[in-house]
C-alpha positions as CSV (number, residue, x, y, z in Angstrom):
1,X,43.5,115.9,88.4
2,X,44.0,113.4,91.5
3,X,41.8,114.9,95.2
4,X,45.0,115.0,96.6
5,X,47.0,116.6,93.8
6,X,44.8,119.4,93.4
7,X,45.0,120.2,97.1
8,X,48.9,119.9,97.0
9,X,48.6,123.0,94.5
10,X,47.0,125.3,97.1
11,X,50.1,124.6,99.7
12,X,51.9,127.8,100.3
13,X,55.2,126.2,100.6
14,X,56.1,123.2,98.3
15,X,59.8,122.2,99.2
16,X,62.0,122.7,102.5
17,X,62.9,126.0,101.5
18,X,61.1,128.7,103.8
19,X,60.0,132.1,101.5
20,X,61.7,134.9,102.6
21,X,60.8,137.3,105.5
22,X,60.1,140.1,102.8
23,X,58.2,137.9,100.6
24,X,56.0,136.5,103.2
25,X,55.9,140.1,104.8
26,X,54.7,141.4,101.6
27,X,52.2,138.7,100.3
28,X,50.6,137.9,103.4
29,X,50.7,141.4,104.7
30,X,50.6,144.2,102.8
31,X,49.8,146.4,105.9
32,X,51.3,145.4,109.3
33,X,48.8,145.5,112.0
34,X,49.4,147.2,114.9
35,X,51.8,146.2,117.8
36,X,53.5,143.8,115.2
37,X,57.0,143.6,114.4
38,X,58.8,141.7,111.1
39,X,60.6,139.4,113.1
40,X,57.6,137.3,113.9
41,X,55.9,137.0,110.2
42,X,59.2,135.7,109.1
43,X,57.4,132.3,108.8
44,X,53.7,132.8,108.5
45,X,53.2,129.6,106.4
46,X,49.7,128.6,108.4
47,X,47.7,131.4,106.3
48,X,45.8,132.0,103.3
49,X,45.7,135.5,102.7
50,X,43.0,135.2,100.2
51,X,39.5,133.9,101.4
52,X,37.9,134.1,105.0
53,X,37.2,131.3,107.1
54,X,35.1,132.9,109.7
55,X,32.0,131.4,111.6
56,X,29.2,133.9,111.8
57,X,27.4,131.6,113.6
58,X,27.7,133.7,116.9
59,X,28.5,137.1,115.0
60,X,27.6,139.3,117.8
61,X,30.1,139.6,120.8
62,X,29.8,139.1,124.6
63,X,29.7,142.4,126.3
64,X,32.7,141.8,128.7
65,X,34.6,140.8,125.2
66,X,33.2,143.8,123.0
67,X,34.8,146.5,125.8
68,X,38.0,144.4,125.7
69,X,38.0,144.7,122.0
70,X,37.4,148.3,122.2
71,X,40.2,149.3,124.4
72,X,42.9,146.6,123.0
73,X,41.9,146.6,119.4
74,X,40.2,149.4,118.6
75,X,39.3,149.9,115.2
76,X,38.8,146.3,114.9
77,X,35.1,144.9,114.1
78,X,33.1,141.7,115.4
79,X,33.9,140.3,112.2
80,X,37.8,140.5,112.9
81,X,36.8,138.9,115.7
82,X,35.4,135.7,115.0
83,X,37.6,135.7,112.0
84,X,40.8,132.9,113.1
85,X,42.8,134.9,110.6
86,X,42.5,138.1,112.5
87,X,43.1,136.4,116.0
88,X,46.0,134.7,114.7
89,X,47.9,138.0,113.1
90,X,46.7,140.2,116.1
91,X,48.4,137.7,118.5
92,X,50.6,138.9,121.1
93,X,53.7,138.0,121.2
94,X,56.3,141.0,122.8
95,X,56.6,141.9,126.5
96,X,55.9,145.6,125.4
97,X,52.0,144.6,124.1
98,X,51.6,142.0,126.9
99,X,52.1,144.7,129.3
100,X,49.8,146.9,127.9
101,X,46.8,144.1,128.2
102,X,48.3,142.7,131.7
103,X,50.4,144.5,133.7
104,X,53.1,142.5,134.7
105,X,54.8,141.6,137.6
106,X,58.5,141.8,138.2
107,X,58.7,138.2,137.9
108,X,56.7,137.7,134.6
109,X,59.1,138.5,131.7
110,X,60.2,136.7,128.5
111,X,64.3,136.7,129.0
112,X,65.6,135.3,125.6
113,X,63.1,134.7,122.9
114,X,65.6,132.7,121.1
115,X,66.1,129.6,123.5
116,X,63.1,130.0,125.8
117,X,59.6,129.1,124.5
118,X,58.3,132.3,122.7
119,X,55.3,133.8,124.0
120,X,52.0,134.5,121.9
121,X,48.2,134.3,123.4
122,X,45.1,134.9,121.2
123,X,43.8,138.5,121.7
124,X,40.3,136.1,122.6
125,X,42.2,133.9,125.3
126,X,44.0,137.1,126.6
127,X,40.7,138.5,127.0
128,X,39.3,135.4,129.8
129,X,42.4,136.7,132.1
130,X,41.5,139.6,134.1
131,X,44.3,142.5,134.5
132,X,43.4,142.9,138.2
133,X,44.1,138.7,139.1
134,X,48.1,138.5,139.0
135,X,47.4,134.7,140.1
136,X,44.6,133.7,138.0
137,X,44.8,130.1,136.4
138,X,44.4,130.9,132.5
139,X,47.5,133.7,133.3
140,X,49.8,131.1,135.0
141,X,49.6,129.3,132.3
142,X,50.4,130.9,129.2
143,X,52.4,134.3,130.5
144,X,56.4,133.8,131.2
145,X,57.9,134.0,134.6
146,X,61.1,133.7,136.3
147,X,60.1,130.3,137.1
148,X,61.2,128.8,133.4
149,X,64.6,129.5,133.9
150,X,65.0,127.0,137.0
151,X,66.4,124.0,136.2
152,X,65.9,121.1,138.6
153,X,68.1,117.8,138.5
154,X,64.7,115.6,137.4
155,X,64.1,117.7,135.0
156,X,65.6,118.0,130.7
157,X,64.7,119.2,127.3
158,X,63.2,115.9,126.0
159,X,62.5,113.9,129.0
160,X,60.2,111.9,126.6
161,X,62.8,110.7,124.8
162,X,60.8,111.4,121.6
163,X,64.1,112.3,119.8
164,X,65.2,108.9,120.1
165,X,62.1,107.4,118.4
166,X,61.9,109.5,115.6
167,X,62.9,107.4,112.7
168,X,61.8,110.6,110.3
169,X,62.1,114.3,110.9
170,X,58.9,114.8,112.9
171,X,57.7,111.7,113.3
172,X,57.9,109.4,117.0
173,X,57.2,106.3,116.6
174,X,56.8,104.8,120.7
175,X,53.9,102.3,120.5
176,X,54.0,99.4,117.6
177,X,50.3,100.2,116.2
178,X,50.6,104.5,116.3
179,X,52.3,107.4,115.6
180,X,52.6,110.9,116.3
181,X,53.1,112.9,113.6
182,X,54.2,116.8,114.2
183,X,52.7,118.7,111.5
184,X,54.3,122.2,112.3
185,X,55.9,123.3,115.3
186,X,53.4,126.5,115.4
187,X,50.7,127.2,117.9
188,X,48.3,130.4,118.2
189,X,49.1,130.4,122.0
190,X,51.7,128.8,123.9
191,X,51.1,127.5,127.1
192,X,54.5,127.6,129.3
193,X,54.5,123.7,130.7
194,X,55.1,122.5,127.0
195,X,56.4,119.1,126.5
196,X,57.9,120.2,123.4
197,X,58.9,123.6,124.5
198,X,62.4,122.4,122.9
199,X,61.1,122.4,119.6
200,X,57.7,124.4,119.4
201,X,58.5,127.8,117.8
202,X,61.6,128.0,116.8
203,X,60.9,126.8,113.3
204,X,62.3,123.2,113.8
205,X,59.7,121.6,112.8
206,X,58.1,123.4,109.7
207,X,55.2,122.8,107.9
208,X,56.9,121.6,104.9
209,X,55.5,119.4,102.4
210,X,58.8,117.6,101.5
211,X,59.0,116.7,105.5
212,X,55.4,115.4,105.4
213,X,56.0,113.0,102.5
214,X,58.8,111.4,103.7
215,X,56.6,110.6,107.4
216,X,53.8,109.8,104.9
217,X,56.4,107.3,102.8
218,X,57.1,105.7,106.9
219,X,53.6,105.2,107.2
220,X,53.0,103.8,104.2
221,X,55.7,101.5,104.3
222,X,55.1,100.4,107.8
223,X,51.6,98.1,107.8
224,X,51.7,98.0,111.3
225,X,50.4,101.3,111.9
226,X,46.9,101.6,112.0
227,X,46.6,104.7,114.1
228,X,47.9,108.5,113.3
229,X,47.9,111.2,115.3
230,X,48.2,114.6,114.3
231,X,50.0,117.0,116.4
232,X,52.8,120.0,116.6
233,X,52.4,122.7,117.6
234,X,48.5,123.0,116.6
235,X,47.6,121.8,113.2
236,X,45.1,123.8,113.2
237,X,46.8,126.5,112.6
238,X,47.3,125.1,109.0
239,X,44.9,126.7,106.2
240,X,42.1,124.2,105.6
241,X,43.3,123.4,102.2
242,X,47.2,121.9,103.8
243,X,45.3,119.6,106.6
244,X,43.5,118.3,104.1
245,X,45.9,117.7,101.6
246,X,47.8,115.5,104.8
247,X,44.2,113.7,105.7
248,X,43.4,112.7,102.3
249,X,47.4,111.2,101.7
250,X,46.8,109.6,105.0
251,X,43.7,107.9,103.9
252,X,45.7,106.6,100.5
253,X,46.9,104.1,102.7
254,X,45.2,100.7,103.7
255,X,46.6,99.6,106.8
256,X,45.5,103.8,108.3
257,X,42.4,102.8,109.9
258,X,42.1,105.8,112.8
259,X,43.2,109.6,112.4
260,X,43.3,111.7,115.6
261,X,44.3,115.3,115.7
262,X,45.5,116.7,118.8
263,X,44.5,120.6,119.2
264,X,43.7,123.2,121.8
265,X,42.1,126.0,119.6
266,X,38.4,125.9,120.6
267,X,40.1,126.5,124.5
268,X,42.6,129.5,122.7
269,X,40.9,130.1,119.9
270,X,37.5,128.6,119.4
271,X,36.6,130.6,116.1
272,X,38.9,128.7,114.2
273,X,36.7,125.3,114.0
274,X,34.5,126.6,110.9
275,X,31.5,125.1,108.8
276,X,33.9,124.5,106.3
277,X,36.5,123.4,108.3
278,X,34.2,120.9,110.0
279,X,32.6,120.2,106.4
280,X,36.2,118.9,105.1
281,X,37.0,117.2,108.6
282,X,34.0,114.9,107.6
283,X,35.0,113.5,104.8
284,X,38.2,111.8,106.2
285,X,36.5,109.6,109.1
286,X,37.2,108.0,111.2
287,X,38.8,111.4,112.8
288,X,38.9,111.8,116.2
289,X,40.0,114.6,118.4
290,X,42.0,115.3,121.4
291,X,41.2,118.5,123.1
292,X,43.4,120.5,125.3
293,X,41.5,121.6,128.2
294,X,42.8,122.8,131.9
295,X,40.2,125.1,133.6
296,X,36.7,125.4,133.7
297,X,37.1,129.1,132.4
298,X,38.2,128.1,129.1
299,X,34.5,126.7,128.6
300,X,33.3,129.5,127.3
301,X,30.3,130.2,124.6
302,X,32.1,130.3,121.9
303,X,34.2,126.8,122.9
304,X,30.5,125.7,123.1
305,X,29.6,126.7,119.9
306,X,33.2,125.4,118.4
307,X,32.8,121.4,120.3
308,X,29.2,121.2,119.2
309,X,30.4,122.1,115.2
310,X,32.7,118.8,115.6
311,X,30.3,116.3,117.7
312,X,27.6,117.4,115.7
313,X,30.3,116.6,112.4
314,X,30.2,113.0,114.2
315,X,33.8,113.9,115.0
316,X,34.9,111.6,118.9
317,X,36.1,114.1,121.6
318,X,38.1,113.3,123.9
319,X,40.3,115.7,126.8
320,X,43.8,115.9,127.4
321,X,44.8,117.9,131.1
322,X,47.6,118.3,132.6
323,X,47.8,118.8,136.4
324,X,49.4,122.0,137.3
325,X,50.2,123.6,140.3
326,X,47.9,127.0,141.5
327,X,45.5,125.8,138.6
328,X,43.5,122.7,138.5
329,X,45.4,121.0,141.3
330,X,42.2,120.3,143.8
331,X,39.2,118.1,143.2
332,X,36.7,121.1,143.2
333,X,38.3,122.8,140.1
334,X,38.8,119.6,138.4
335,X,35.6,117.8,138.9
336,X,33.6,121.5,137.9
337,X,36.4,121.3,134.7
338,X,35.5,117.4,134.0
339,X,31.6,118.8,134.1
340,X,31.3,121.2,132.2
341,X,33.2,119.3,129.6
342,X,30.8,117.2,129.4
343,X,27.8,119.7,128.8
344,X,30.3,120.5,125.6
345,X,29.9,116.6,124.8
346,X,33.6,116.0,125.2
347,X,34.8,113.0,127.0
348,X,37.4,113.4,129.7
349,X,40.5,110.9,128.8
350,X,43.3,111.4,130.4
351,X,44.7,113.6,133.1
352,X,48.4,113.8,132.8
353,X,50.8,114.5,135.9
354,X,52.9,117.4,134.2
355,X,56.4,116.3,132.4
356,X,59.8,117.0,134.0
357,X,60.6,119.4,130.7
358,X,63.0,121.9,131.6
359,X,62.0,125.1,133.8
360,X,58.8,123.3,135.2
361,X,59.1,122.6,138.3
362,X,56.6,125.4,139.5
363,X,53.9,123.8,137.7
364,X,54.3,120.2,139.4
365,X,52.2,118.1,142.3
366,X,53.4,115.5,143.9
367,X,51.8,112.0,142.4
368,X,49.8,111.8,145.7
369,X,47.9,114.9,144.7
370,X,47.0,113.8,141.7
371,X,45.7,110.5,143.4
372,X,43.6,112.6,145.5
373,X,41.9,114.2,143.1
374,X,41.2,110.7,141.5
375,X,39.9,109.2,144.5
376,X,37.9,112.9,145.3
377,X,36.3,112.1,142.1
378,X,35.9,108.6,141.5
379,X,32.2,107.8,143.2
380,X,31.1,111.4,143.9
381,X,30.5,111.7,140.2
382,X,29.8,109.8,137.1
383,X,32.2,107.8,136.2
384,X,32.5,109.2,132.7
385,X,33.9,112.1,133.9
386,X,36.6,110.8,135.6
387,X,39.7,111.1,133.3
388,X,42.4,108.3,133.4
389,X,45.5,109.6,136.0
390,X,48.8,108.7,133.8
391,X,52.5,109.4,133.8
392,X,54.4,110.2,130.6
393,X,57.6,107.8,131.5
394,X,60.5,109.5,131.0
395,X,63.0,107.9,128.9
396,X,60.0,107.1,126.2
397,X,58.4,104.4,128.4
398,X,55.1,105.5,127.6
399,X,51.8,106.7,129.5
400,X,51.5,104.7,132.9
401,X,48.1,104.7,134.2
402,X,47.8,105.5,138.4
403,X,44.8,104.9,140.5
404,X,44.0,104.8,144.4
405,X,44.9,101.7,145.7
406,X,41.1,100.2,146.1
407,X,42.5,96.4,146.7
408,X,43.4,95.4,150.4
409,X,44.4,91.9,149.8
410,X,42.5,88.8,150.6
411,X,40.7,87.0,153.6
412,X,40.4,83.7,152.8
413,X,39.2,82.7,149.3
414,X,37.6,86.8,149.5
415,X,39.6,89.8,147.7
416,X,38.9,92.4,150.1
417,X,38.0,95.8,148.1
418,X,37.9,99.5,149.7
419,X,35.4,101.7,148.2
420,X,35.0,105.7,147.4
421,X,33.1,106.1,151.3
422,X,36.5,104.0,152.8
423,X,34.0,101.1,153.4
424,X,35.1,97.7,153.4
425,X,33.8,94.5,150.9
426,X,34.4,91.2,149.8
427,X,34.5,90.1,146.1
428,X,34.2,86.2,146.2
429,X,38.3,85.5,144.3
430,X,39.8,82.2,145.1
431,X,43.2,82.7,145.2
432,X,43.6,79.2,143.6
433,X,40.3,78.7,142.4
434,X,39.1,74.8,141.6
435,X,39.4,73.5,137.8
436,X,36.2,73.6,135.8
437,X,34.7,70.5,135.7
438,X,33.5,68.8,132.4
């Protein structure tokens, strides 16, 4: 039998038909665990029930994480822990659990889980947020407030404009040479400024095989893409058998010279990059990935451990931010972020000034903030760390790159350049310069 035949007989789901909520209830759990409800496994296609995938690398816990354990999940072992499987069914995802980890504020609540983004956060990621810090960054970030039900003018569901270049059912094509193909609309933790808060979730965008054939047959039929990236929701959160049933159909065609996945699991939840999951990831290169990363807190030991499994793998890593208000938005906490990405050997690539998507407002800086921090950084560290500044266009115009404005003009024949200590020099640049001679 074909590589990529046999791997298409360990997909869970084989057709555009979801199993139903009993079925999946019943086969993947046989036991519910605790502070779960039915409603939520009615789509828990990401899993295989049947083998573990957990790294024992780093088996024995962190004290600060072993007395969160204890009083959140007790019962629970450090095996459960570092097993992705665990983290992912134990996630939380009502208001009722939430406040029994955080206690919330009057202004932190989930209103209507059917048309607002759905709230879940890793039992490891919950446990970086201390209870007593009702402003801390890693909070703001993935627990609901009031704010997401403010609608400004600027602001809509797709600003993007990816629906309009989706010639498949999750697949945008924006740039002639790439696309971005959504692989499930699923993530372990939801952070609340998501571009695609329209769609991630709410089971739009399923991890179907039927749907991933047809963007396969696009790909294959279009020579001029030579570049696919891998997105959702996470697609990590598929079973290692499903990603690689898509890599290896991916690398069936010719003209498919680069595959990038875009994920922020070793930030939420760092035990699911695995030995084996890293040992498959190798066989498919070139495979890059693009890391989700927006406070220095989420570089903890086990994100360490999880980055150094993939550049050691020979696996590219690059950083995606977004600037976000009462989080990253000063050049201390993003020049200490750009750093200590760097000690985990991932390059920072782009910083991106936070999309007008509906109910964000609270999270956005002005543009000249964002230059700020730019020109905070650029000089006063190395330059690798600086992360290209770029705006999302809305309307599908793509990613504009912003910078300080480091060009005065010219003097004479002399461009006249500004530099990171506001000094003043002269690059030689003839405006019309004088014909070669031969």
């Amino acid at each position: 039998m074909h590589k990529a035949e046999a791997s298409a007989e360990t997909l869970i789901i084989e057709d555009d038909e979801p199993p139903s909520s009993r079925l999946a209830i019943d086969t993947l759990y046989p036991v519910l665990p605790s502070g779960m409800d039915p409603i939520h496994l009615t789509r828990p296609v990401f899993l295989l029930p049947a083998k573990k995938t957990t790294s024992l690398r780093h088996p024995k816990l962190r004290p600060e994480i072993k007395a969160f354990q204890k009083q959140f999940f007790h019962g629970s072992t450090a095996r459960d822990w570092h097993d992705w499987q665990w983290q992912v069914r134990n996630r939380i995802h009502t208001y009722e659990r939430l406040n029994q980890i955080l206690p919330l504020g009057p202004d932190e609540f989930l209103a209507d889980n059917t048309v607002q983004l759905p709230l879940s956060i890793t039992p490891y990621y919950a446990s970086l947020i201390p209870k007593d810090v009702p402003d801390h960054p890693l909070r703001r970030c993935v627990v609901p407030t009031a704010g997401e039900w403010v609608k400004l003018p600027c602001e809509s569901d797709d600003p993007l404009g990816e629906d309009h270049q989706s010639p498949v059912p999750g697949l945008v094509h924006r740039y002639p040479d790439r696309v971005l193909f959504l692989l499930t609309d699923f993530c372990s933790t939801y952070c609340r400024y998501c571009t695609r808060s329209r769609v991630v979730g709410h089971g739009g965008i399923r991890a179907s095989r039927a749907r991933w054939e047809k963007a396969i047959a696009y790909i294959a039929a279009n020579p001029c893409v030579r570049d696919v990236l891998l997105s959702g929701g996470d697609p990590l959160t598929l079973s290692d058998d499903r990603l690689e049933w898509v890599l290896s159909r991916l690398r069936q065609i010719p003209h498919v010279e680069i595959i990038r996945i875009g994920t922020k699991m070793p930030a939420v939840l760092p035990q699911r990059i695995t030995p084996a999951l890293v040992k498959m990831l190798k066989k498919y290169h070139p495979v890059w990935m693009s890391l989700h990363f927006i406070h220095p807190d989420e570089c903890t030991p086990e994100t360490h451990t999880a980055c150094a499994l993939l550049a050691d793998a020979g696996i590219p890593l690059g950083s995606q931010t977004v600037l976000l208000k009462g989080v990253n938005d000063c050049v201390q906490t993003m020049t200490e972020l750009m750093h200590r990405l760097m000690t985990l050997r991932v390059r920072p690539y782009y910083l991106y000034q936070c999309d007008p998507i509906t109910g964000s407002g609270h999270f956005r800086t002005s543009i000249n903030q964002g230059l700020e921090i730019i020109r905070g950084m650029r000089g006063f560290t190395t330059g690798y760390a600086v992360p290209t500044y770029v705006v999302d266009a809305p309307g599908g115009g793509g990613k504009i790159p912003l910078m300080p404005d480091y060009v005065s003009g010219h003097t004479g024949d002399d461009l006249v350049l500004t530099n990171y200590e506001n000094r003043s020099f002269t690059y030689p640049d003839p405006v019309q310069a004088s014909p070669v001679q031969g």
